[in-house]
FITOR-846986 format. One line per 2 residues: their letters; for each residue x, y, z of C-alpha. Coordinates in steps of 0.2 Angstrom, whole numbers, plus 5000, padded with zeros to 4 digits. Layout:
% residues N
a) X:Y:Z ~ ...
***
This chain:
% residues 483
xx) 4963:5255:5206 ~ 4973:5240:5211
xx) 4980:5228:5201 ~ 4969:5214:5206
xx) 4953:5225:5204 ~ 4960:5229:5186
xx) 4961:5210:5183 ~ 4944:5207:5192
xx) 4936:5223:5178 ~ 4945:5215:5163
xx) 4941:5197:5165 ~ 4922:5203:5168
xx) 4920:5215:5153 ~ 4926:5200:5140
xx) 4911:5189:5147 ~ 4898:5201:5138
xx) 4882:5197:5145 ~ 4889:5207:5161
xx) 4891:5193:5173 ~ 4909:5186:5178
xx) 4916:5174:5166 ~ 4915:5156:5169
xx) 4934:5150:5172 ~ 4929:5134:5165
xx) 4919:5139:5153 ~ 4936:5150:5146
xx) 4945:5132:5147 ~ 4934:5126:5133
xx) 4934:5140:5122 ~ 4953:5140:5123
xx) 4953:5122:5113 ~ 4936:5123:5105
xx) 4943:5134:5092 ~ 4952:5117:5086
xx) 4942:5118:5069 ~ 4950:5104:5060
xx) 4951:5086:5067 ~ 4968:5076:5064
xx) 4968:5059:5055 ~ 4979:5044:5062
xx) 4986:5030:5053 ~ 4992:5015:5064
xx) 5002:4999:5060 ~ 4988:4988:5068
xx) 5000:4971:5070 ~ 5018:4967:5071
xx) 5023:4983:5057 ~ 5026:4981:5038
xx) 5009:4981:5033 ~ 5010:4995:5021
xx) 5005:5009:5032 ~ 5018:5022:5020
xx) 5007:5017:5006 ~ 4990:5020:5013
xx) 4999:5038:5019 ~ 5005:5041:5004
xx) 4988:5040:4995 ~ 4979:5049:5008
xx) 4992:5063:5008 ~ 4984:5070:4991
xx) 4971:5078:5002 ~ 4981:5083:5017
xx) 4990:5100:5020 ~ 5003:5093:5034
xx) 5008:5076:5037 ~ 5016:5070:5054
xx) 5026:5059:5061 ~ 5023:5057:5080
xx) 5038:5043:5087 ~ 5051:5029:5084
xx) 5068:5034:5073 ~ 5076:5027:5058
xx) 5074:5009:5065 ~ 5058:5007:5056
xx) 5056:5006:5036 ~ 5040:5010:5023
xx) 5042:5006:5006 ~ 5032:5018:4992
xx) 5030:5016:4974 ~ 5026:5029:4963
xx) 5029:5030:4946 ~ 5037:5014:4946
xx) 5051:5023:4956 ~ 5054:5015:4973
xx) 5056:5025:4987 ~ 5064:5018:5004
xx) 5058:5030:5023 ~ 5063:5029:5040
xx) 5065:5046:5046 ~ 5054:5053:5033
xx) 5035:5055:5033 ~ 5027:5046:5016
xx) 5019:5059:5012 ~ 5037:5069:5009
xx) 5035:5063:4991 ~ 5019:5072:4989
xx) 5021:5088:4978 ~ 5008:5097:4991
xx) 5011:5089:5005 ~ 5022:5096:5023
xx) 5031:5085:5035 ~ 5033:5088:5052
xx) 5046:5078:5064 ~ 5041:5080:5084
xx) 5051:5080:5097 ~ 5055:5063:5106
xx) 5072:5056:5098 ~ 5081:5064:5086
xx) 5089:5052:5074 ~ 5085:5058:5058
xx) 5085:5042:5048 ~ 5069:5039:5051
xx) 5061:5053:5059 ~ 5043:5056:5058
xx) 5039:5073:5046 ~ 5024:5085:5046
xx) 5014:5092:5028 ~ 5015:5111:5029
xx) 5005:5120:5041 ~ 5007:5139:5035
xx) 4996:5148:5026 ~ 5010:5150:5012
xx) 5012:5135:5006 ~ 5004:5121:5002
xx) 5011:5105:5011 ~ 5021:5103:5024
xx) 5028:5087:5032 ~ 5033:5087:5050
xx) 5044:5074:5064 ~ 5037:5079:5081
xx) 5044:5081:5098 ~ 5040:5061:5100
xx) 5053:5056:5086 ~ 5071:5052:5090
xx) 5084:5058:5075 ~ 5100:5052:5067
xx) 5104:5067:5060 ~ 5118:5057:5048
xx) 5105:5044:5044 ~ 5092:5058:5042
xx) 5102:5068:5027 ~ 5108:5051:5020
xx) 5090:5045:5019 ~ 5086:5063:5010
xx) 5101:5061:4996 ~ 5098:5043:4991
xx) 5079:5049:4987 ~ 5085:5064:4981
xx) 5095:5052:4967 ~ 5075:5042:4964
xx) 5064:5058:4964 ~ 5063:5067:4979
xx) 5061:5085:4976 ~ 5059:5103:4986
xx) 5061:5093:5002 ~ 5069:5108:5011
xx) 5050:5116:5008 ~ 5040:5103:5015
xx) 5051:5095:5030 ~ 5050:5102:5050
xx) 5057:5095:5064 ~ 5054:5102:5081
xx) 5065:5108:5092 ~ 5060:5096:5105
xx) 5066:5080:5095 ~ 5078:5072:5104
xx) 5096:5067:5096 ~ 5102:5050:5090
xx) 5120:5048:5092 ~ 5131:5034:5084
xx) 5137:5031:5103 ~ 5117:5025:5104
xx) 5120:5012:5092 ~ 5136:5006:5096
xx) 5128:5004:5114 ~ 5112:4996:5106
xx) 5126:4982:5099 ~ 5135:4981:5115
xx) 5119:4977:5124 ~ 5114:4965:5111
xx) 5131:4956:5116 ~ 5128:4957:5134
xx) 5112:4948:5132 ~ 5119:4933:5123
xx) 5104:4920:5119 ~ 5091:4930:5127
xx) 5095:4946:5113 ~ 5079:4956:5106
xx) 5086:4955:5090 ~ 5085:4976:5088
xx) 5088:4985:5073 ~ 5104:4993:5083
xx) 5099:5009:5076 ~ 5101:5016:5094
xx) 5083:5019:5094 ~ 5084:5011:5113
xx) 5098:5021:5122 ~ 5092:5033:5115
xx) 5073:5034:5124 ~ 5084:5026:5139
xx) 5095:5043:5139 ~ 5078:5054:5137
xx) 5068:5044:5151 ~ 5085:5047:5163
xx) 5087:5066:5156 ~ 5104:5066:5151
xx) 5098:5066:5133 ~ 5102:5079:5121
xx) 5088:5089:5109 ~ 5089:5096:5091
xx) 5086:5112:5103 ~ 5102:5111:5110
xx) 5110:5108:5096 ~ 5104:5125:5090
xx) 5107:5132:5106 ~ 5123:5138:5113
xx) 5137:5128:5109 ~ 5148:5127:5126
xx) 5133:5120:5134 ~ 5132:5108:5119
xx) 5147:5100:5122 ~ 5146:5102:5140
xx) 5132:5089:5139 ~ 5138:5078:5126
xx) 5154:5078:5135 ~ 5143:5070:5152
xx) 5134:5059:5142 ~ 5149:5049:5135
xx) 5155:5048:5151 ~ 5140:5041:5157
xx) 5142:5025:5145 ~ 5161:5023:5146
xx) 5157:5020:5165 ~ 5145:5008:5160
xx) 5153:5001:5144 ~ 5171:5003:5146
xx) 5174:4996:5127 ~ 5164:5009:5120
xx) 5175:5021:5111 ~ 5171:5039:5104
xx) 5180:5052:5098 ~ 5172:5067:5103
xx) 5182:5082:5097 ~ 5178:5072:5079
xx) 5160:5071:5083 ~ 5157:5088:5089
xx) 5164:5096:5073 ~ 5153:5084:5066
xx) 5137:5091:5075 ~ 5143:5109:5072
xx) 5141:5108:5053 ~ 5126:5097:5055
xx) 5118:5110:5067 ~ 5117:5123:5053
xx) 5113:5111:5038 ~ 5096:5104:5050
xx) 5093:5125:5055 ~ 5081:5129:5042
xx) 5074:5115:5046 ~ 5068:5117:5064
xx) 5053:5123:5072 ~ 5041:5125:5088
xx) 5030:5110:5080 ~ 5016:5112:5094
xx) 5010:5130:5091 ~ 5014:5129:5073
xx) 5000:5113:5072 ~ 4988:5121:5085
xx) 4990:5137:5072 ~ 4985:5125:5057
xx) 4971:5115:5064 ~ 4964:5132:5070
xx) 4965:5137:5051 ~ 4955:5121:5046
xx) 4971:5112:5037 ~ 4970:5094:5035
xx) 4983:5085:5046 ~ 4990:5067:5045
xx) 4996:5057:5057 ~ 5008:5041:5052
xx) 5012:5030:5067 ~ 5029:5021:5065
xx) 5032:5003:5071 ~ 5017:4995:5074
xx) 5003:4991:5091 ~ 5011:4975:5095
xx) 5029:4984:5095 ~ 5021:4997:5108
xx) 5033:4997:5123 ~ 5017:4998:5134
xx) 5005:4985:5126 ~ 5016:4976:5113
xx) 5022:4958:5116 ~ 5037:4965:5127
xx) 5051:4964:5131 ~ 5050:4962:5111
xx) 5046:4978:5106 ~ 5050:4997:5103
xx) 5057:5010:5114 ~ 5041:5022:5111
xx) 5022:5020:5109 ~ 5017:5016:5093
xx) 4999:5016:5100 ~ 4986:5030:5099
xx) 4992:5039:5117 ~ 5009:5041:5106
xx) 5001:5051:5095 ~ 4995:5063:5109
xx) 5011:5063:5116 ~ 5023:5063:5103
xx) 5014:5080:5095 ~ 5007:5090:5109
xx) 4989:5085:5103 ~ 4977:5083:5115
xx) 4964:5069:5112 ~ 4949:5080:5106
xx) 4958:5083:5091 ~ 4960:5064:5086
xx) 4947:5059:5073 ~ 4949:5047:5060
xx) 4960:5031:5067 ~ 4964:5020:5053
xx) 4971:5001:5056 ~ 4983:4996:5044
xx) 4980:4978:5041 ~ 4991:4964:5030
xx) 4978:4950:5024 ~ 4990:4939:5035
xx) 5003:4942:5048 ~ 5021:4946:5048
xx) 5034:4950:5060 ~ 5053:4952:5062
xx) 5064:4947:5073 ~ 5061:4934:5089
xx) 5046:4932:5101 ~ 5030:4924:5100
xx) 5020:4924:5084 ~ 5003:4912:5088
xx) 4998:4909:5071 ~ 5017:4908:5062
xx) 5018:4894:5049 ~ 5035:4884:5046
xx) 5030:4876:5033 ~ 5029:4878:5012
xx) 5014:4891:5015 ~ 5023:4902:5026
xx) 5037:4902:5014 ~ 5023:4904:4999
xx) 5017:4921:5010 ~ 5036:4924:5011
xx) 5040:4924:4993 ~ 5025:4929:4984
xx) 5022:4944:4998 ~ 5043:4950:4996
xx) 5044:4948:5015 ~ 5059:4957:5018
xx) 5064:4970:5032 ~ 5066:4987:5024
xx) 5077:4991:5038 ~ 5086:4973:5041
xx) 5084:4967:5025 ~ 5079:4953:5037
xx) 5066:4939:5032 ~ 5047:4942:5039
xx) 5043:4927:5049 ~ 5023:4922:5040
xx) 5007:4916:5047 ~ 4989:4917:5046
xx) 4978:4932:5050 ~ 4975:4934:5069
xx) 4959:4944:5070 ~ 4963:4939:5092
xx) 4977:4949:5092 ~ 4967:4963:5081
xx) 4954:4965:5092 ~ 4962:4966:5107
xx) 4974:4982:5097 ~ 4959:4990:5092
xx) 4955:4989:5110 ~ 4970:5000:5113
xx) 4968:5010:5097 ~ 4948:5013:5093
xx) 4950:5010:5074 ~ 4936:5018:5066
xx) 4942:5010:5049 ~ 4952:4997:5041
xx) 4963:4998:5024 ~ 4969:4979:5021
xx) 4983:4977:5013 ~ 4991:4963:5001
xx) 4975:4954:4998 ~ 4982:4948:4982
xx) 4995:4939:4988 ~ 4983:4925:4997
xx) 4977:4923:4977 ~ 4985:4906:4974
xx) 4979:4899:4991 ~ 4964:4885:4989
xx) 4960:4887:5008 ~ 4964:4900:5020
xx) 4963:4898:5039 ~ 4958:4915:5051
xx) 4963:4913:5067 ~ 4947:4919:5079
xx) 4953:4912:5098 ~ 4964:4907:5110
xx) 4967:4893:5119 ~ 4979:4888:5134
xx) 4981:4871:5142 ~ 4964:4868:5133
xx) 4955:4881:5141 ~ 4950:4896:5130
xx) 4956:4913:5136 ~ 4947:4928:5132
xx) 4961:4940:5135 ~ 4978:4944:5127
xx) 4991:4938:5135 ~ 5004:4951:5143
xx) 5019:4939:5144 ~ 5030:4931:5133
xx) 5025:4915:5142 ~ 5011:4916:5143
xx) 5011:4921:5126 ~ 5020:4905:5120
xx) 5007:4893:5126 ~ 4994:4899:5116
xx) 4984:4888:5102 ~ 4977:4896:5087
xx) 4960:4892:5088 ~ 4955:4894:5067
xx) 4942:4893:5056 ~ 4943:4888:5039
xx) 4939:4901:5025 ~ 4937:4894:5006
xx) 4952:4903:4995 ~ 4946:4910:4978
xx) 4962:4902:4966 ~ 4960:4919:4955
xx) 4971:4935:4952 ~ 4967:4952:4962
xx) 4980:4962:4956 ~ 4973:4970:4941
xx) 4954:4974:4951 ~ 4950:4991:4957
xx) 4932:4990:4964 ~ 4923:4978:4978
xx) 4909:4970:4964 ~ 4925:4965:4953
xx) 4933:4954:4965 ~ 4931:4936:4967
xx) 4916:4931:4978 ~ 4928:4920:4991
xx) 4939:4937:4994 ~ 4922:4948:4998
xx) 4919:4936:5009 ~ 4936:4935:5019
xx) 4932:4953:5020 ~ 4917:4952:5025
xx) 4922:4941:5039 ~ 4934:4951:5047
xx) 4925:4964:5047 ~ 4909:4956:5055
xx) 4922:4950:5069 ~ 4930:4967:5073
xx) 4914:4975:5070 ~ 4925:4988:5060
xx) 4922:4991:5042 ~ 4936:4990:5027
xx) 4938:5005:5018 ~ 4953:5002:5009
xx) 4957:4987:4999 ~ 4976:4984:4993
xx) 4979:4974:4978 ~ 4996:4976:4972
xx) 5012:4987:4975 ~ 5008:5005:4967
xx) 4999:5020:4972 ~ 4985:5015:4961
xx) 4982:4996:4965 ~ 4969:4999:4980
xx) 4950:4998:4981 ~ 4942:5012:4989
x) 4925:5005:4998
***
């Protein structure tokens, strides 16, 4: 019997019934035995709306919790316990005693790199950065000991990173600064955490992976040795000592070993097996480098294709997509913000809200909600629920204003702009919402809060068409109102 004859036999006696089997009938049976479906959780405006807190509580029930792009440029803040933890590389749910992170693939600087709740059958929780994050790995075990010192325990249990994560380098950052420079005026204002160079050296393919790393370590060099080359031709100030920072990455490689995994099949594997996994997005949808306000943006997609990309998910496995909303609007750093106030409100939201980068330590610029700009991201991202966060802070407010339009040249427009421009033109087209003047903090069901707050919630969930779920009401773990 030949061999394609043998083929021919074997494929037709696994069809059972005796007729040939279906090619693409045996594509869909290769995913459908997807059991479980994965849980997103987005940054739905500029970032910093709290989206390490809603992960946090949502990590309880999760097995694995994910982290899918961006590096240790961004920042979530978690209280437990009255202890306050700071993440950029690591997932939220790190602190979680069951939980498993898992960092993937795109950039690997391990500050703030996103991490996976445990997949295996053994334990528990797992926390994982995927293929799509970018890690600092000196950032990454700096982030680890400073928790370590608040709380943070059995880490080394909980946290993958894949092996397709792609290396942040402090060459990355010193670049980041040196482009800042060059661009004088018309500067992004970056967190020059290298996040930038770094996607820039993945998307031209002289990038280096935690693979490589791992890997033999002549080719190593070899390759870190062409990509400093590669910016000294460029920037001819830029200054590294690479014999120092290989011996370096020689001691790091072994201390981030245990650490490392294939992060694709090891999800597929847990998903298969039912287990709960998490998603937490970093950044925020107006950061995306594809649909944000660019050029004032990330490097990576902080949208719902990132989360695909950035794991090795393919969409069928998507289910849950929760929007992360602030009452109002924050953002750091320069470009347009339609609805910013300069004035003693914006500094009230300022103060009261603590609007200070995580990262930066920068203040948030403020302004009124813009359910505009939310629609057109759930556009993008499909939301199927909201959590909205720091409701308490509007409680001293007699009036608030909602921004529901835009208008250019005095002619309304009924698309987001795509341009800075463009952007910068826009009026705020508001309407006037009464303020209820009375403490949410201490509330922890819908029929306890003030009538004027249900209804603000009310009315942004009747423009979105999107229901709240969530409700936060304060800092803690415990200060949010489950609808």
């Amino acid at each position: 019997m030949s061999s394609c004859t043998r083929m021919q036999h074997s494929v037709q006696q696994t069809n059972g019934d005796g007729n040939p089997a279906s090619p693409r009938k045996k594509q869909r049976t290769s995913t459908s035995g997807l059991v479980s479906k994965v849980t997103v959780v987005l940054g739905a405006q500029w970032g910093d709306e709290g989206k390490g807190k809603v992960v946090d509580m949502l990590a309880t029930d999760a097995d694995i919790v994910c982290r899918c792009q961006g590096g240790n440029n961004a920042g979530h803040t978690v209280v437990v316990e009255g202890a306050e933890f700071d993440f950029h590389l690591l997932p939220s749910g790190i602190i979680n005693p069951r939980c498993k992170s898992v960092i993937d693939a795109e950039m690997l600087n391990i500050q703030r790199i996103g991490i996976h709740i445990k997949l295996t059958k053994i334990k528990p929780f797992k926390e994982i950065n995927g293929n799509g994050v970018v890690v600092h790995l000196p950032g990454l075990f700096e982030e680890l000991a400073k928790n370590e010192t608040k709380g943070l325990k059995d880490w080394k249990d909980k946290l993958i990173i894949s092996d397709r994560a792609h290396l942040v380098f402090d060459l990355h950052q010193q670049v980041d600064g040196l482009q800042e420079l060059e661009k004088g005026p018309q500067s992004l204002g970056t967190t020059k955490k290298g996040i930038g160079p770094t996607y820039s050296s993945k998307a031209t393919r002289n990038g280096l992976r935690i693979g490589d790393l791992l890997g033999d370590f002549d080719i190593f060099t070899e390759k870190f040795n062409t990509l400093v080359l590669s910016y000294q031709k460029m920037f001819p100030a830029l200054q590294v000592d690479i014999k120092a920072e290989l011996e370096r990455y020689k001691d790091y490689a072994e201390r981030v070993r245990p650490l490392v995994k294939e992060t694709v099949q090891y999800l597929h594997q847990a998903l298969k097996e039912n287990k709960k996994v998490l998603v937490e997005g970093a950044n925020a949808a107006m950061l995306d480098i594809d649909f944000g306000t660019y050029p004032y943006v990330t490097s990576s997609n902080c949208s719902i294709g990132g989360v695909c990309t950035g794991l090795g998910l393919p969409p069928n496995t998507i289910g849950e997509i929760i929007g992360v909303v602030k009452a109002y609007t924050t953002r750091v750093g320069d470009g347009p913000f339609p609805t910013e106030l300069l004035d003693a409100t914006g500094e009230l939201l300022q103060n009261r809200g603590h609007e200070f980068g995580v990262t930066t330590k920068r203040k948030r610029r403020c302004g009124w909600l813009d359910l505009t700009l939310l629609k057109y991201t759930s556009m993008v991202n499909g939301y199927t629920s909201i959590c909205l966060t720091k409701l308490d802070i509007l409680d001293t407010l007699p009036e608030l204003k909602v921004c529901v339009g835009y208008r250019i040249n005095g002619k309304e427009i009924d698309y987001f702009p795509s341009t800075t421009t463009e952007l910068g033109k826009v009026e705020a087209i508001y309407e006037k919402v009464d303020g209820w003047l009375s403490l949410t903090e201490g509330v922890r069901s819908i029929d306890k809060l003030p009538h004027n707050a249900r209804k603000y919630i009310q009315f942004i969930e009747q423009y979105l068409d999107i229901p709240v779920k969530w409700i936060g009401v304060g800092a803690g773990r415990e200060s949010v109102i489950t609808l």
